[in-house]
N, C-alpha and C positions, 0 to 999 in steps of 0.2 A: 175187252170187258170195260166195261163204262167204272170212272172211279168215281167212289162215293163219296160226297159231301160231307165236310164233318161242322158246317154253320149250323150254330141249336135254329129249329123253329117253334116257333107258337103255334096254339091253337087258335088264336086269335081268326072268326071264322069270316071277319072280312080283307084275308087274306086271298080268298078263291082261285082257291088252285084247281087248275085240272086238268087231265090228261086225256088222252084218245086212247081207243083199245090199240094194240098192237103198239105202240108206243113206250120209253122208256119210264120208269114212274119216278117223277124228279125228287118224292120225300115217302118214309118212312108215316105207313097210320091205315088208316081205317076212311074206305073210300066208298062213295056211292055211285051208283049208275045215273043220270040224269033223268030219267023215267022215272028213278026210285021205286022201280017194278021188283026188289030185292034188296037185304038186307045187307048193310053195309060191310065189306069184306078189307081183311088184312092184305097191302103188298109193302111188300119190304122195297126201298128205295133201288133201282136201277131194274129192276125187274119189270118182266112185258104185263103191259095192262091186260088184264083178260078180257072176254067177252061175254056180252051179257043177257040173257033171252035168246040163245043163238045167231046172235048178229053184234056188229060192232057196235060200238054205243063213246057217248064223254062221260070219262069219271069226275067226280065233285070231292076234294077232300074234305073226310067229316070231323076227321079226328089225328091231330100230328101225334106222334106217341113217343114219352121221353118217359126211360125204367117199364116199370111194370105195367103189362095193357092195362087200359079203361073197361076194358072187353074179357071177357071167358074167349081162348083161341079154342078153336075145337083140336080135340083129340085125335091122332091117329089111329083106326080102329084096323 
């Protein structure tokens, strides 16, 4: 298991981060697909980037997240 980072980050957005689907997700926040064909989604740091429109895609980080989301997370139904 990949160990997690504990350096704070910013939001600071000319930071541009990003990652590849299937790829490890190097920070904690609220990412977008680079299409931006869908609405920016939660992964928690070290976890596999999803995929997006059925195919792989590059993620853009939109949002680093320190406490409480920026974001409503959806609910488990």
């Amino acid at each position: 298991m990949k160990k997690l980072s504990t350096i704070r980050r910013t939001t600071d957005p000319s930071l541009g981060l990003m990652a590849k689907t299937g790829s490890h997700c190097p920070t904690n926040g609220f990412w977008r697909p680079e299409d931006r064909s869908a609405a920016p989604v939660f992964v928690f740091e070290g976890s596999i980037m999803p995929v997006s429109g059925g195919g792989s895609t590059v993620w853009y980080l939109e949002d680093a997240v320190f406490g409480a989301p920026a974001y409503p997370i959806p609910q488990r139904v």
